[in-house]
OpenMM code with the backbone's topology and positions (N, CA, C; nanometers):
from openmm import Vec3, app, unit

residues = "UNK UNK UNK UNK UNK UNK UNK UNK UNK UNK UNK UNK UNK UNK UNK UNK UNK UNK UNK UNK UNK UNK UNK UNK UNK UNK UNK UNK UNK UNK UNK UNK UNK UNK UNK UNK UNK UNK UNK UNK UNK UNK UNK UNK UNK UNK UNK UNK UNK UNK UNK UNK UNK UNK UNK UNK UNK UNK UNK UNK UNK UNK UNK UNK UNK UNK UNK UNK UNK UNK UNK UNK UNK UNK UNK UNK UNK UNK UNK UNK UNK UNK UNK UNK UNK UNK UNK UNK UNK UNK UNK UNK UNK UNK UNK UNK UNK UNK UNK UNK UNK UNK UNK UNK UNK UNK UNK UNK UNK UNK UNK UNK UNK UNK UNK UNK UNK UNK UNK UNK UNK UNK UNK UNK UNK UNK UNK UNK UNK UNK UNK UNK UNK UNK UNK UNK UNK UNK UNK UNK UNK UNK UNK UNK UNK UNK UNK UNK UNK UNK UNK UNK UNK UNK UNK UNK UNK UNK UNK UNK UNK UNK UNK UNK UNK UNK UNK UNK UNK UNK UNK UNK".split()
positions = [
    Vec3(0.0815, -0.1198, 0.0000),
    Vec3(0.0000, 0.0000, 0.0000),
    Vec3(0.0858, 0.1261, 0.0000),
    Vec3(0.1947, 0.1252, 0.0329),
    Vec3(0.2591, 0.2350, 0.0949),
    Vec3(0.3853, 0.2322, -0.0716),
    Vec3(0.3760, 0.1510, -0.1509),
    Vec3(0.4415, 0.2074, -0.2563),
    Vec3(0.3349, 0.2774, -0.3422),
    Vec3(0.2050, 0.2358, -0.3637),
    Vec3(0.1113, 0.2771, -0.4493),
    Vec3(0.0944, 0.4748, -0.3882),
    Vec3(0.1147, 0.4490, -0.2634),
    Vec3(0.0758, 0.6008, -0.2157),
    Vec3(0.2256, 0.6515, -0.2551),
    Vec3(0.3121, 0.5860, -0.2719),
    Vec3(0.4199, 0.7304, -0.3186),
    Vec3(0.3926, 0.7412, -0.4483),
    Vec3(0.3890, 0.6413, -0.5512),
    Vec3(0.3881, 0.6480, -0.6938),
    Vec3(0.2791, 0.7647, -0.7346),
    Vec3(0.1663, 0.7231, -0.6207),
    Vec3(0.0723, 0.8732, -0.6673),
    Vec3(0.1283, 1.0093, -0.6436),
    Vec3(0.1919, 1.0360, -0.4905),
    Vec3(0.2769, 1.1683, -0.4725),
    Vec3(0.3425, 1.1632, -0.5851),
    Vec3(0.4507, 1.0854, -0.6291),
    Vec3(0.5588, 1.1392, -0.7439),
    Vec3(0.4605, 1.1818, -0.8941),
    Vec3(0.3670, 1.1098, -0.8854),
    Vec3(0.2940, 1.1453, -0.9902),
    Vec3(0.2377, 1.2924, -1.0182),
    Vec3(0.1655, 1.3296, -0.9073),
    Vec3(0.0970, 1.4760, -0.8616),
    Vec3(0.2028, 1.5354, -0.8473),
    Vec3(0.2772, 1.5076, -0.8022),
    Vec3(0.4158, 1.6331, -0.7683),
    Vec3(0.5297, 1.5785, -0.8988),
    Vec3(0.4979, 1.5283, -1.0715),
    Vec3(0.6518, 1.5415, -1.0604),
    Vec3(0.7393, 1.6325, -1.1369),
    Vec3(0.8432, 1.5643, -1.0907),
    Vec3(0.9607, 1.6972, -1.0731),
    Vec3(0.9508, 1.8310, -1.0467),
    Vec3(0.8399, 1.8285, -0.9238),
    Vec3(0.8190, 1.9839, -0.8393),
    Vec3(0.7446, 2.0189, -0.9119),
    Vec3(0.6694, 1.9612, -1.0383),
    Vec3(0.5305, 2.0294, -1.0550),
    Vec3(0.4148, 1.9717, -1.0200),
    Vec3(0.3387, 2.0715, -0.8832),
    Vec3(0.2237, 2.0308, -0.8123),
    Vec3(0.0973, 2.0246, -0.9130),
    Vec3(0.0324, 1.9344, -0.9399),
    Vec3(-0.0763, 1.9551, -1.0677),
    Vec3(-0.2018, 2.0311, -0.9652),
    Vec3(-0.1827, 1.9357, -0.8364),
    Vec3(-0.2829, 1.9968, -0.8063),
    Vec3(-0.3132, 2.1612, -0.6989),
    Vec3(-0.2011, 2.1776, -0.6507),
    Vec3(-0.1902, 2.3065, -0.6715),
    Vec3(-0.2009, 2.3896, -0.7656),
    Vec3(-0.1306, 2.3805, -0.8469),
    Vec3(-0.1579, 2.4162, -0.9796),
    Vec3(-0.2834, 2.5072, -1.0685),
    Vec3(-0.3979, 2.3804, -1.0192),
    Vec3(-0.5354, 2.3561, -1.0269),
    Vec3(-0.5701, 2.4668, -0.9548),
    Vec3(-0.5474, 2.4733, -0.8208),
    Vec3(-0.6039, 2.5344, -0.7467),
    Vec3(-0.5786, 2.6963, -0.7454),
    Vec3(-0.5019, 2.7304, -0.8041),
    Vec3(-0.4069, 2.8576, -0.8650),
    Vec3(-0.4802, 2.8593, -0.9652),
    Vec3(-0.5585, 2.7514, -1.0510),
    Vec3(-0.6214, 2.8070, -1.1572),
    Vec3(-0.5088, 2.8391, -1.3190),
    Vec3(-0.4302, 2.7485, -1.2744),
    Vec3(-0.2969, 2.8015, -1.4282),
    Vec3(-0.2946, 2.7077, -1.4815),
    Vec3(-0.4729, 2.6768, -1.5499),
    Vec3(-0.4923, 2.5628, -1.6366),
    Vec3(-0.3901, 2.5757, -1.7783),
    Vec3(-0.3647, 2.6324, -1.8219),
    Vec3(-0.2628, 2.6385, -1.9228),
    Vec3(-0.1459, 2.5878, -1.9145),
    Vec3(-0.0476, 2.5923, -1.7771),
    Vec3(0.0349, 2.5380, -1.7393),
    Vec3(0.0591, 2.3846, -1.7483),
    Vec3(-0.0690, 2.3744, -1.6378),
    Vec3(-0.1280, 2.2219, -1.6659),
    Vec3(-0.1123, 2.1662, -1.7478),
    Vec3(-0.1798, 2.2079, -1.8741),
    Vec3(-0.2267, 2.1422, -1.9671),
    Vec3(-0.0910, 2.1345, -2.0630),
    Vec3(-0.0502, 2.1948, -2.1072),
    Vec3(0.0852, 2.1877, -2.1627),
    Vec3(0.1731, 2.0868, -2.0905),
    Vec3(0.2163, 2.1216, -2.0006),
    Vec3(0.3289, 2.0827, -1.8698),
    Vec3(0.2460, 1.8995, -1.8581),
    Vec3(0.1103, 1.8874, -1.8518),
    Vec3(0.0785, 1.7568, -1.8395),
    Vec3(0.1040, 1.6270, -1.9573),
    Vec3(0.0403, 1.7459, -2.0745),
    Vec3(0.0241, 1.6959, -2.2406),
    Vec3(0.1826, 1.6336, -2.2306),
    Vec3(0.2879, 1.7371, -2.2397),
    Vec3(0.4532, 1.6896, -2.2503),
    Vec3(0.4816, 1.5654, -2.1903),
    Vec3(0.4691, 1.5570, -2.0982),
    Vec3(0.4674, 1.4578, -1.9675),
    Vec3(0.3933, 1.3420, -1.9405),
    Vec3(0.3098, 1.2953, -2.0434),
    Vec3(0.2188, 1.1965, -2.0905),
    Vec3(0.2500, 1.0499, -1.9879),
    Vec3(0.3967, 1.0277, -2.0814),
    Vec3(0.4576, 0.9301, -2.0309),
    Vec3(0.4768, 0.8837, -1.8887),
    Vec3(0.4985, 0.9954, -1.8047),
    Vec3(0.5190, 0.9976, -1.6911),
    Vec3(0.3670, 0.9815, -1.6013),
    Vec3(0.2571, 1.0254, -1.6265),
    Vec3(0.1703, 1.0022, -1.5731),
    Vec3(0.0388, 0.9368, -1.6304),
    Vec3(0.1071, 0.8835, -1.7418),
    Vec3(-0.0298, 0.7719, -1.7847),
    Vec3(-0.0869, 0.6619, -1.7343),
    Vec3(0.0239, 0.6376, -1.6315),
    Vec3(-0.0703, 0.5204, -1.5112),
    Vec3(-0.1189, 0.6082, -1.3859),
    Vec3(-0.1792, 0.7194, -1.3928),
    Vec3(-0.1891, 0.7943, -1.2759),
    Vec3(-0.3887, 0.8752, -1.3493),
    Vec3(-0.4687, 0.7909, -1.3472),
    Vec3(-0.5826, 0.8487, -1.4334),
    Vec3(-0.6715, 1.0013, -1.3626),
    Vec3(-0.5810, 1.0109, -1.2311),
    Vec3(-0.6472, 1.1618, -1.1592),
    Vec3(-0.5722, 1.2687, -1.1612),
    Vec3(-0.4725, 1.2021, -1.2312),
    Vec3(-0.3795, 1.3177, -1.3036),
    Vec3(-0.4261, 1.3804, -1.4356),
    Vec3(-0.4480, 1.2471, -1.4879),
    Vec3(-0.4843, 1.2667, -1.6376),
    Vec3(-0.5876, 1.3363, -1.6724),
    Vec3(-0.7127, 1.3283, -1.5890),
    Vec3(-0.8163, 1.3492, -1.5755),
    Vec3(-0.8243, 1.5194, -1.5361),
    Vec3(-0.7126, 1.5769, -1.4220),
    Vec3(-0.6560, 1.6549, -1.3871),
    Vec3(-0.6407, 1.7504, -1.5214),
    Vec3(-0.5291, 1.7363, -1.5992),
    Vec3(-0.4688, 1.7788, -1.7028),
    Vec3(-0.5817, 1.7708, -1.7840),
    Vec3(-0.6745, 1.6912, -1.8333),
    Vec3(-0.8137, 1.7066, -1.9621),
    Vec3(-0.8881, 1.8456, -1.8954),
    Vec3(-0.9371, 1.8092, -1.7743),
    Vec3(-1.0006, 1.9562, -1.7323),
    Vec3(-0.9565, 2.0759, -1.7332),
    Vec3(-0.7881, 2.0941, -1.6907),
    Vec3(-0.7215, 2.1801, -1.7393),
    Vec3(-0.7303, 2.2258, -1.9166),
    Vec3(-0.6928, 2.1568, -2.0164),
    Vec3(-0.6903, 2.1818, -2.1477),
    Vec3(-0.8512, 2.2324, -2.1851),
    Vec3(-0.9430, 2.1819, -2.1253),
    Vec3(-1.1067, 2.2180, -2.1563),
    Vec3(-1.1302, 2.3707, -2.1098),
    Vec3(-1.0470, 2.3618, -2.0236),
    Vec3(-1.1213, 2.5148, -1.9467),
    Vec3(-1.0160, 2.6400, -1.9911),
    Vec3(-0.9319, 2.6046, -2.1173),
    Vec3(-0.8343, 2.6789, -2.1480),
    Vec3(-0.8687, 2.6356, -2.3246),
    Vec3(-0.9537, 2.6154, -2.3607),
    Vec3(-1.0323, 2.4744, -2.5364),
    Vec3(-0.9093, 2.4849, -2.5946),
    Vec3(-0.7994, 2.4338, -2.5104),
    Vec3(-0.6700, 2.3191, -2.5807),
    Vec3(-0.7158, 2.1885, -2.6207),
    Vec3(-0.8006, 2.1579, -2.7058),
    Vec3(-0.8648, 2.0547, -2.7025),
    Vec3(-0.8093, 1.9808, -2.8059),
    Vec3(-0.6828, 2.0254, -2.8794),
    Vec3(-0.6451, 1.9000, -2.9732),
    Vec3(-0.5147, 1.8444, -2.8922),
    Vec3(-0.4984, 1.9020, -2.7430),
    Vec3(-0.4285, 1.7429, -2.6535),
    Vec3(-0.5571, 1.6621, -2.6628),
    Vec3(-0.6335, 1.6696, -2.6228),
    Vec3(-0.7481, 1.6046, -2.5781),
    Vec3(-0.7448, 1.4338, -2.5671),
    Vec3(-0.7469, 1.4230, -2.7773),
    Vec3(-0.7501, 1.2781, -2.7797),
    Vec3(-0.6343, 1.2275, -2.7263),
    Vec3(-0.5015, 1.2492, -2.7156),
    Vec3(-0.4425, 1.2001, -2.5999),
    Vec3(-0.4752, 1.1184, -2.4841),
    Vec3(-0.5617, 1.2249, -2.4085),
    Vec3(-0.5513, 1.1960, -2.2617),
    Vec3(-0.6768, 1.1094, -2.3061),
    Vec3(-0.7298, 1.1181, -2.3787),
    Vec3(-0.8908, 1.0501, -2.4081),
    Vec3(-0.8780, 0.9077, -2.3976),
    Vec3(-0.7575, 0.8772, -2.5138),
    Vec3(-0.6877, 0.7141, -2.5016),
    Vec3(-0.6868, 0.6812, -2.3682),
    Vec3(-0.5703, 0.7448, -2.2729),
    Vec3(-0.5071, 0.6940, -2.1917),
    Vec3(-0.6106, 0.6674, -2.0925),
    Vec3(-0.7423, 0.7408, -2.0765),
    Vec3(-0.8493, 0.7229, -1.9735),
    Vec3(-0.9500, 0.6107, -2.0048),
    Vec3(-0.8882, 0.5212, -1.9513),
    Vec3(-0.9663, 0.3748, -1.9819),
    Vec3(-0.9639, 0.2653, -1.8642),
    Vec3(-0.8829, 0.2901, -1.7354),
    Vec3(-0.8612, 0.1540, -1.6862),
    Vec3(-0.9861, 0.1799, -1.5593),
    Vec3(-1.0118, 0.2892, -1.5091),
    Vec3(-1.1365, 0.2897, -1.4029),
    Vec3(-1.2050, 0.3626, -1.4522),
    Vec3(-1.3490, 0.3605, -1.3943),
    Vec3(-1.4776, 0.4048, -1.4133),
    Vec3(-1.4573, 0.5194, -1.4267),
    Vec3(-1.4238, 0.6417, -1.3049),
    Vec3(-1.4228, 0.7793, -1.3419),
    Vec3(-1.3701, 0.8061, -1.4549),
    Vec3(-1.2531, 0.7679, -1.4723),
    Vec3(-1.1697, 0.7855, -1.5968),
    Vec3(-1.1927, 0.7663, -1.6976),
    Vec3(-1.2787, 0.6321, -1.7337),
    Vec3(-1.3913, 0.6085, -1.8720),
    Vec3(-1.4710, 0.7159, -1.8940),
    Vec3(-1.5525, 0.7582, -1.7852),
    Vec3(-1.6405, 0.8988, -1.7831),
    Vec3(-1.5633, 1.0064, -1.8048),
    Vec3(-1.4629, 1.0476, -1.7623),
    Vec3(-1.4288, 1.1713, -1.8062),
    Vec3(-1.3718, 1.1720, -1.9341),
    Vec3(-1.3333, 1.0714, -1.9989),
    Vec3(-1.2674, 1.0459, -2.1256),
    Vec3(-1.3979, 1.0385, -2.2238),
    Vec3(-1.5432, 1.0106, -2.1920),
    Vec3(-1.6737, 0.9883, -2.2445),
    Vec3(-1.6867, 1.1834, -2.2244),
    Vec3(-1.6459, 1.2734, -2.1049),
    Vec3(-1.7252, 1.3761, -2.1130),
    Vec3(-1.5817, 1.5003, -2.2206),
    Vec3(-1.4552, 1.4232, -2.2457),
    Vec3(-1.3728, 1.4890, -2.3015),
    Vec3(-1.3950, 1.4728, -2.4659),
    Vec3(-1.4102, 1.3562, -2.5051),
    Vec3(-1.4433, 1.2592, -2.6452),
    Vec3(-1.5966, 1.3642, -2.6599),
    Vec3(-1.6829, 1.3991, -2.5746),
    Vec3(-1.8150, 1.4861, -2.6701),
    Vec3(-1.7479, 1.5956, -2.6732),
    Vec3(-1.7116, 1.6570, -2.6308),
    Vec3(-1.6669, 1.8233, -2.6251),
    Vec3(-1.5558, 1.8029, -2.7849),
    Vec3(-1.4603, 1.7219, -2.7561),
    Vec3(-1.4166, 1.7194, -2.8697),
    Vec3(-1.4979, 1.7141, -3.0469),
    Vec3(-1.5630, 1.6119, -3.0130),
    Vec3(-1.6534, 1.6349, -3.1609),
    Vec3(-1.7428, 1.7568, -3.1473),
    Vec3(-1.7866, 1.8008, -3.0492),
    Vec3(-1.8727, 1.8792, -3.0321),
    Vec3(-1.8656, 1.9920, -3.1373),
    Vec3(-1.6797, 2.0043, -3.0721),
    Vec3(-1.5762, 2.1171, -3.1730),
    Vec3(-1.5488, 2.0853, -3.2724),
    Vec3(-1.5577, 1.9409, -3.3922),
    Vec3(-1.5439, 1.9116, -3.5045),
    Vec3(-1.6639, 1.9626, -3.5506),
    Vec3(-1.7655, 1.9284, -3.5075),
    Vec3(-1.9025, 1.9659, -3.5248),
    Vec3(-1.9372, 2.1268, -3.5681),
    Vec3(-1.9190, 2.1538, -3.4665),
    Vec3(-1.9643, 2.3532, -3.4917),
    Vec3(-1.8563, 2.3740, -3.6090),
    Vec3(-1.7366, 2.3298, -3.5909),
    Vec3(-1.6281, 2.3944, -3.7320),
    Vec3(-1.7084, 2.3838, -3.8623),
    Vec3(-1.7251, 2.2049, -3.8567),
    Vec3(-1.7850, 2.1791, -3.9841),
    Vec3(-1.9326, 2.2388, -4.0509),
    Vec3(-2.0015, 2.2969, -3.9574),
    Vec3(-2.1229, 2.3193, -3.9669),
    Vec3(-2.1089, 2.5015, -3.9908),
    Vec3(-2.0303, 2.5736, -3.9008),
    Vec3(-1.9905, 2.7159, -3.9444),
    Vec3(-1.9101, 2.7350, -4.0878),
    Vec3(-1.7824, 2.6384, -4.0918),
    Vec3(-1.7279, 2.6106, -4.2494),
    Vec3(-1.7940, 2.5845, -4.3581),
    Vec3(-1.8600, 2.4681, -4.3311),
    Vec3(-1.9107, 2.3759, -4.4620),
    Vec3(-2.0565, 2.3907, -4.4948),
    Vec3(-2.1113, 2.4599, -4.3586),
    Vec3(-2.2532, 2.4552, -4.3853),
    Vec3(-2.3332, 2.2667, -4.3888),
    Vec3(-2.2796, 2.2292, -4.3226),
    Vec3(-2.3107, 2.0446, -4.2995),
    Vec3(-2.4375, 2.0364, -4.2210),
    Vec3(-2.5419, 1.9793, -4.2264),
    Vec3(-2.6304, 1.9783, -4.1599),
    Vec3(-2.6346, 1.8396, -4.0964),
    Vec3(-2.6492, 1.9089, -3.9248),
    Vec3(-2.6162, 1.8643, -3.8020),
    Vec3(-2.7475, 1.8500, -3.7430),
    Vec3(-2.8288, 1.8483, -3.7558),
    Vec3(-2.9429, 1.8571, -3.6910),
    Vec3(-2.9964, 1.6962, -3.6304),
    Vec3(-2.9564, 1.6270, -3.6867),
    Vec3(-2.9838, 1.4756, -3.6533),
    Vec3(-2.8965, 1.4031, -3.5469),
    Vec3(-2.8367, 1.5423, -3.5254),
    Vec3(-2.7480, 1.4385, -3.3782),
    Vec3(-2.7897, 1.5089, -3.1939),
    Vec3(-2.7437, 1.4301, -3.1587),
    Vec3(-2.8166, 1.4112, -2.9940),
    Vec3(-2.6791, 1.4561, -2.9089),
    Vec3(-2.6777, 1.4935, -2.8328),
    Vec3(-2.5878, 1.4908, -2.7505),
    Vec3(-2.6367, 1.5600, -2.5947),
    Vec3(-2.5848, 1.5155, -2.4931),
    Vec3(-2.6279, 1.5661, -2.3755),
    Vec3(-2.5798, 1.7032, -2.3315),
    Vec3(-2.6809, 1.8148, -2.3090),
    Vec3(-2.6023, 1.9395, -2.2760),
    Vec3(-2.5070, 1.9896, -2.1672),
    Vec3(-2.3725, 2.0455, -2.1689),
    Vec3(-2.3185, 2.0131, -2.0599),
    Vec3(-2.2975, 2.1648, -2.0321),
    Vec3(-2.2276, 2.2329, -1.9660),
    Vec3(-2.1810, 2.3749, -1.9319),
    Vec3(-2.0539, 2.4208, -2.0015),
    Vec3(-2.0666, 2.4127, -2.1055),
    Vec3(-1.9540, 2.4234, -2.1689),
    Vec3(-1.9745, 2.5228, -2.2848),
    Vec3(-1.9408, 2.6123, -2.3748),
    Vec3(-1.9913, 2.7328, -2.4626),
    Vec3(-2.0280, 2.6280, -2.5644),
    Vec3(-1.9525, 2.5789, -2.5890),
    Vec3(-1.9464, 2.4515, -2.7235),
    Vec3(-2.0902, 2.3421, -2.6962),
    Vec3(-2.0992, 2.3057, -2.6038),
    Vec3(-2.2041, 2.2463, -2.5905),
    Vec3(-2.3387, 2.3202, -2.6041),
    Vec3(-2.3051, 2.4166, -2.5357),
    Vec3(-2.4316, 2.5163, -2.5298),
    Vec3(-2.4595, 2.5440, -2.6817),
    Vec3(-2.3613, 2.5765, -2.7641),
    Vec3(-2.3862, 2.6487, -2.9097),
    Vec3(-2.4589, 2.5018, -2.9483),
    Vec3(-2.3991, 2.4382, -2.9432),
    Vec3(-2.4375, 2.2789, -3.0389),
    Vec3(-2.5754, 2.2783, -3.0123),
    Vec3(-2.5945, 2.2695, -2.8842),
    Vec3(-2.7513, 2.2094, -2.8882),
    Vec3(-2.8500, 2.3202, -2.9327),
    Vec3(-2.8119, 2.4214, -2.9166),
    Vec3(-2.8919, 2.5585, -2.9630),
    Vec3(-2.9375, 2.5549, -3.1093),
    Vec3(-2.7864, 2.5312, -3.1744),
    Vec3(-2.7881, 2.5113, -3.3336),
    Vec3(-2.8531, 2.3494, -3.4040),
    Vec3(-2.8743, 2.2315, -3.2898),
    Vec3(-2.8822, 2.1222, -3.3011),
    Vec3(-3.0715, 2.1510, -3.3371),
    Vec3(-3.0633, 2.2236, -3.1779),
    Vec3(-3.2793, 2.2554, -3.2260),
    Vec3(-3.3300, 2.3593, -3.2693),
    Vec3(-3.2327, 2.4222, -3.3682),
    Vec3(-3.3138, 2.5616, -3.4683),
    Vec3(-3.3090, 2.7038, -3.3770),
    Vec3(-3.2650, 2.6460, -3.2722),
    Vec3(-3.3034, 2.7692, -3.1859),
    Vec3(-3.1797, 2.8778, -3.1707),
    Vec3(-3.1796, 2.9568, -3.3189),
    Vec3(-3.0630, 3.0739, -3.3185),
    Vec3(-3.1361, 3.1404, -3.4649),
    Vec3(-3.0438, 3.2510, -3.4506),
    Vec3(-3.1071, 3.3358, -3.5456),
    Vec3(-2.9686, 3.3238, -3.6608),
    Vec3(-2.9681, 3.3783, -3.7736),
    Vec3(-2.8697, 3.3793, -3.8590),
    Vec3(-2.8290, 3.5299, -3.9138),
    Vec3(-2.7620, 3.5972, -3.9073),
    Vec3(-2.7429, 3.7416, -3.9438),
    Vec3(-2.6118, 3.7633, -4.0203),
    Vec3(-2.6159, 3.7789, -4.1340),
    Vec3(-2.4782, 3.8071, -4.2216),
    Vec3(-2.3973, 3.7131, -4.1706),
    Vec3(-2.4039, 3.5788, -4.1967),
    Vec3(-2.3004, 3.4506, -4.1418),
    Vec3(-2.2736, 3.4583, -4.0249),
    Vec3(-2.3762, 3.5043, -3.9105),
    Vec3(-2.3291, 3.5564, -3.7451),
    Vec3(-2.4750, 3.4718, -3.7014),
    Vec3(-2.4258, 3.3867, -3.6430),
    Vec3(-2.4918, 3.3296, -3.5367),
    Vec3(-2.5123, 3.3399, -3.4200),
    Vec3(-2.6401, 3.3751, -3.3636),
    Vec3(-2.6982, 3.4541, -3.2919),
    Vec3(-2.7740, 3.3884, -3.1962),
    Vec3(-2.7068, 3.3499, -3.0740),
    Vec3(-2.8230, 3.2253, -2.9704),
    Vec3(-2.8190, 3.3118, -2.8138),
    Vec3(-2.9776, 3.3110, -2.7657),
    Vec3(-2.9674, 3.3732, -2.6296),
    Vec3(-3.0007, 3.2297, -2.5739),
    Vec3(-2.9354, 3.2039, -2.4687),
    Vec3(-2.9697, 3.1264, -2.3838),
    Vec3(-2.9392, 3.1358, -2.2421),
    Vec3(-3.0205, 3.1738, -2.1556),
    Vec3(-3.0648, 3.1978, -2.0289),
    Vec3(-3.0269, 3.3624, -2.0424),
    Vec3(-2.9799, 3.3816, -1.9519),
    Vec3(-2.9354, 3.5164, -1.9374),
    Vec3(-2.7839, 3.5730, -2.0083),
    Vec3(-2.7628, 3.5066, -2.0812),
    Vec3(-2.6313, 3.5095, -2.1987),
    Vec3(-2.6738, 3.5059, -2.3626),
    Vec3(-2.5782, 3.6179, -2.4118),
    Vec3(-2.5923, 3.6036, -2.5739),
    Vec3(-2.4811, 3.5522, -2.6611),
    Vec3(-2.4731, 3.4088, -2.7467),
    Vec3(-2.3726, 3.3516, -2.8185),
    Vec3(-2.3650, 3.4336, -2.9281),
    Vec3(-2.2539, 3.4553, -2.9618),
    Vec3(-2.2353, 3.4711, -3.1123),
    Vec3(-2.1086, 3.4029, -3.1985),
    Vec3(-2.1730, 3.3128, -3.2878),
    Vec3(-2.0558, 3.2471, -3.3478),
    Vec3(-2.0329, 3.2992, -3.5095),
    Vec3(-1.8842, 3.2708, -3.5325),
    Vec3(-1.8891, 3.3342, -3.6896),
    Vec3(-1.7479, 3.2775, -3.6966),
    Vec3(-1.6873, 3.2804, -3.7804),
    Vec3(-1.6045, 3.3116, -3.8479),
    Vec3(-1.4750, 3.3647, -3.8909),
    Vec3(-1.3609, 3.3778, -3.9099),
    Vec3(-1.2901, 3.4625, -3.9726),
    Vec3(-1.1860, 3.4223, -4.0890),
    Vec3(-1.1845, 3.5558, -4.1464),
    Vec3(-1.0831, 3.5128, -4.3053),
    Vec3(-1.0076, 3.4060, -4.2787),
    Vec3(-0.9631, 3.3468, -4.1521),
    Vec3(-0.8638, 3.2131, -4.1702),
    Vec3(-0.9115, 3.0822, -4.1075),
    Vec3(-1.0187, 3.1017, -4.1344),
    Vec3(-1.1336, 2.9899, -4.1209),
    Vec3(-1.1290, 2.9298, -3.9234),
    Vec3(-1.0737, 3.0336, -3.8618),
    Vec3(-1.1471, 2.9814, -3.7212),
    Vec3(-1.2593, 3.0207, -3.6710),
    Vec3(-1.3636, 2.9802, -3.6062),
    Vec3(-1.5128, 2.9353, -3.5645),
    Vec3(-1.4355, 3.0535, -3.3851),
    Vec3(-1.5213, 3.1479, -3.3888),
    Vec3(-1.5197, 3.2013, -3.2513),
    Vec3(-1.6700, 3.1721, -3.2177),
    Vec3(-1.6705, 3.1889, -3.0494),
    Vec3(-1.7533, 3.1481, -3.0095),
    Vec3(-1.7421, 3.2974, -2.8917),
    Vec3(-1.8228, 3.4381, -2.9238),
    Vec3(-1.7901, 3.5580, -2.8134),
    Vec3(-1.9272, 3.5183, -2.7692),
    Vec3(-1.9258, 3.5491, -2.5844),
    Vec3(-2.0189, 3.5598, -2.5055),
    Vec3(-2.0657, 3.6669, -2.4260),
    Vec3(-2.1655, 3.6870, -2.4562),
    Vec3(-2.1981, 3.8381, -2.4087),
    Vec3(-2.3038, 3.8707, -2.2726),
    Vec3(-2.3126, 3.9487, -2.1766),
    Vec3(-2.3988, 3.9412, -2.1130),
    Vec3(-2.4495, 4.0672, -2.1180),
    Vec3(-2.5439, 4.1151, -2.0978),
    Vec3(-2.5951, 4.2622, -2.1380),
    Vec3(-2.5318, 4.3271, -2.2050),
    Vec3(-2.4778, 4.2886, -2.3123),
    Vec3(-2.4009, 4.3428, -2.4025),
    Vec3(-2.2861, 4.3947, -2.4271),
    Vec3(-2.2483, 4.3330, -2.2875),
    Vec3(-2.1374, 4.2971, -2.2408),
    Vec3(-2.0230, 4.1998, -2.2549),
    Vec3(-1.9173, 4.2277, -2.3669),
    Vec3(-1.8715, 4.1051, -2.3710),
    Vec3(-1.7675, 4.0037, -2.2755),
    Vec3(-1.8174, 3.9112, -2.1972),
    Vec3(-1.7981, 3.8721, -2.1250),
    Vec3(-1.6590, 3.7306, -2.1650),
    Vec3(-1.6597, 3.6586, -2.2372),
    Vec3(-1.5152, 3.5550, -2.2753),
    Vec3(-1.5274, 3.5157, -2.4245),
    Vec3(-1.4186, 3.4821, -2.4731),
    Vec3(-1.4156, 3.4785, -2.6413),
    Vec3(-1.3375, 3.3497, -2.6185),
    Vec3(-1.3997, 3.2569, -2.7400),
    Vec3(-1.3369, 3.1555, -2.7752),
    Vec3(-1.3403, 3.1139, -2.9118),
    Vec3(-1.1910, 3.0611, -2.9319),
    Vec3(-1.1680, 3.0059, -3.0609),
    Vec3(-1.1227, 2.8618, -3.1234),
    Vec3(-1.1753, 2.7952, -3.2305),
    Vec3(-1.1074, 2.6919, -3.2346),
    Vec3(-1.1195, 2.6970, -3.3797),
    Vec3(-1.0250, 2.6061, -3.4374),
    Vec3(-1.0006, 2.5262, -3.5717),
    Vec3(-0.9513, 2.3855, -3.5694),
] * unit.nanometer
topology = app.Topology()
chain = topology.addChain("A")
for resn in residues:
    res = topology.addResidue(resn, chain)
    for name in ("N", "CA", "C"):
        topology.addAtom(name, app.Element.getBySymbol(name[0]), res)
């Protein structure tokens, strides 16, 4: 018992980087980079891994993703979070292809989660947005989406609250 509990310390702490301090500092970017590199070192450690996916999500570094997606397979939580990393990921193939290509998406299901990407999907999944000069236009609850575009084909996702713009996100 008492080797399994260090292998986890060296894991969370290694080489003096605390993940979960880290976390708690909120320097998901760090994380996520610093974890992604370091694969090797903590791929038998799945609350690390799991650690580092939430980090890259809350920063939409999401092409580590399938990475950590593989490696989350040997316990239950870890299947689940690799099940809640694997939708967010297509989620984001999804809106690209559908803002790019104009692909019609309407026939797919997915569970809504708190995430901008999720939120846009299901909005755009049930008709429920407006369309304005290639600007997509979704209120949902007390927030306004707007997705579009730009000359080098990345999909932003700005969030607004009283017209207020409140966080911008981008992916390709």
């Amino acid at each position: 018992m008492k080797k399994i509990s260090i292998l986890f310390l060296i894991t969370i702490s290694l080489f003096g980087f605390d993940f979960k301090k880290e976390y708690q500092q909120q320097n998901f970017t760090r994380i996520c980079k610093y974890g992604y590199y370091h694969l090797k070192e903590i791929k038998n450690n799945e609350d690390t891994l799991s650690l580092v996916g939430f980090a890259c999500v809350k920063r939409d570094y999401f092409i580590y993703l399938p990475a950590i997606i593989n490696l989350l397979k040997h316990t239950k939580k870890g299947r689940l979070n690799s099940i809640y990393f694997s939708l967010l990921f297509i989620e984001k193939k999804l809106l690209i292809s559908y803002v790019l290509d104009d692909i019609d998406i309407s026939y797919y299901r997915f569970p809504k989660i708190e995430h901008p990407i999720s939120i846009v999907m299901t909005n755009i999944i049930n008709k429920n947005f407006k369309k304005e000069n290639n600007i997509i236009l979704i209120n949902d609850k007390n927030l306004t989406y707007k997705v579009y575009k730009n000359s080098e084909n990345k999909v932003f996702i700005d969030i607004y609250q009283n017209s207020k713009l409140l966080s911008r996100h981008w992916y390709r």
